[in-house]
C-alpha positions in Angstrom: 69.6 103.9 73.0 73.3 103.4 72.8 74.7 99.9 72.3 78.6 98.8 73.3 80.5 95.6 71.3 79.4 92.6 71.6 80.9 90.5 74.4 81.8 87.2 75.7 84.0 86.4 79.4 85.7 83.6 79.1 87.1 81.7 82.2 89.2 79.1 83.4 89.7 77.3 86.8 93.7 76.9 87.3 94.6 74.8 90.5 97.4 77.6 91.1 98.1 80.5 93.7 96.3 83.9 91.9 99.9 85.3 93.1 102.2 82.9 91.3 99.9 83.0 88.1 99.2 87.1 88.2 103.2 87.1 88.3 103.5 85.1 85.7 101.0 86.4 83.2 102.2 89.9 84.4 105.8 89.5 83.3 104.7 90.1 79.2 107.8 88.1 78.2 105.4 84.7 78.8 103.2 86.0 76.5 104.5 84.2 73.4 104.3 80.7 75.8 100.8 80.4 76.7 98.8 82.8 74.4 100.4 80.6 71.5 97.4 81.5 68.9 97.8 85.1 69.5 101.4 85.8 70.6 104.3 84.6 67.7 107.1 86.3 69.7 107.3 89.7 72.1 110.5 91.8 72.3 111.0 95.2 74.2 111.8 98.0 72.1 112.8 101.1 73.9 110.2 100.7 76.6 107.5 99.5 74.6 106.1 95.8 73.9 106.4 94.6 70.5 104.3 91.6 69.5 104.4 89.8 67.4 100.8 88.0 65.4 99.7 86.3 62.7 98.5 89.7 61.5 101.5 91.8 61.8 103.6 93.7 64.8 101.7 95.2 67.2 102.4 97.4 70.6 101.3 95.8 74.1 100.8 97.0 77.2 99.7 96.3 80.5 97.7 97.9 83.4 100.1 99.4 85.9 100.8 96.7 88.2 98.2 95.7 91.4 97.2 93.6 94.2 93.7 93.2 92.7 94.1 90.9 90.1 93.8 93.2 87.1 95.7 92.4 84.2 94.0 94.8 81.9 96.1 95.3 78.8 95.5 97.7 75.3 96.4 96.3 72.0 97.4 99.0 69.9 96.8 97.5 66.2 97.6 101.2 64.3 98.1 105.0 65.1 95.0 106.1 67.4 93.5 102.3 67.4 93.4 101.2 70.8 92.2 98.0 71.5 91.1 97.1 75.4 91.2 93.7 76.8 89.9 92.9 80.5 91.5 90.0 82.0 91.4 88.9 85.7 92.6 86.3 88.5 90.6 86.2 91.1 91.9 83.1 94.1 89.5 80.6 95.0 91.1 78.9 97.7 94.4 77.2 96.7 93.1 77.5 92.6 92.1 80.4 91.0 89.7 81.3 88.6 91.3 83.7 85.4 88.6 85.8 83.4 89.0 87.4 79.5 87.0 89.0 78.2 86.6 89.5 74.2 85.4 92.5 72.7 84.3 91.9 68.9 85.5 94.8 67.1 83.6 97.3 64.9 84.1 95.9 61.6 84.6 92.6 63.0 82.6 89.4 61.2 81.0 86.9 63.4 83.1 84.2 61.6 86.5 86.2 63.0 84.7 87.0 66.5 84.4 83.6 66.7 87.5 82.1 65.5 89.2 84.5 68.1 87.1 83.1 71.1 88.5 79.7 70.0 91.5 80.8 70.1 91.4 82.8 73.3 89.7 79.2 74.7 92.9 77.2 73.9 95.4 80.3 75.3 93.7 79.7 78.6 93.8 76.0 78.1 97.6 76.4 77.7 97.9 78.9 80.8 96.0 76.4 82.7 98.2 73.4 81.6 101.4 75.5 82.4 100.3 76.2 85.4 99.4 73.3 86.5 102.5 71.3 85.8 104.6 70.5 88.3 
């Protein structure tokens, strides 16, 4: 029997229009605002996202843009290392519910998984907070 990574979906109520909050989280020069554990700083460097993390440049990008929600984006940590992270906004009236989820990766300890969904936790505690202001 073949097993995948271990997963968790994390998710967040944001009293916001999916529209104005898929822009926003779209556009990946915000990135560096709300995903403040992850996300030092994020440049574009001859058509590709540079970002910057606690562990070192790496290239960003996002799924091609969409009227479903998907904000889908690959983390590319090193040549050929691809790493995939689903994220959604799905609208709930005039709110909207945002869902990540976090892939451990092979070679990952449970003490890093875990420190990563914290840290994923307070991101979307500072998207919602952003979001929310008026």
């Amino acid at each position: 029997m073949k097993s995948g990574l271990k997963s968790m979906t994390l998710s967040v109520t944001i009293d916001c229009d999916h529209k104005k909050l898929y822009k926003y989280v779209f556009d990946l020069k915000n990135l560096s605002k709300w995903a403040t554990t992850f996300a030092k700083s994020i440049k574009k460097v001859k058509g590709a996202w540079i970002l910057e993390t606690a562990r070192g440049p790496v290239n960003i990008r996002m799924a091609p843009k969409n009227t479903f929600g998907v904000l889908d984006h690959y983390i590319y940590s090193a040549p050929g290392v691809e790493i995939y992270v689903p994220m959604r906004v799905v609208a709930n009236g005039p709110r909207c519910e945002v869902l990540f989820t976090l892939f451990q990766q092979l070679g990952m300890s449970d003490e890093n998984y875990e420190q990563d969904i914290a840290f994923v936790r307070a991101d979307l505690k500072n998207l919602q907070a952003m979001m929310e202001r008026p």
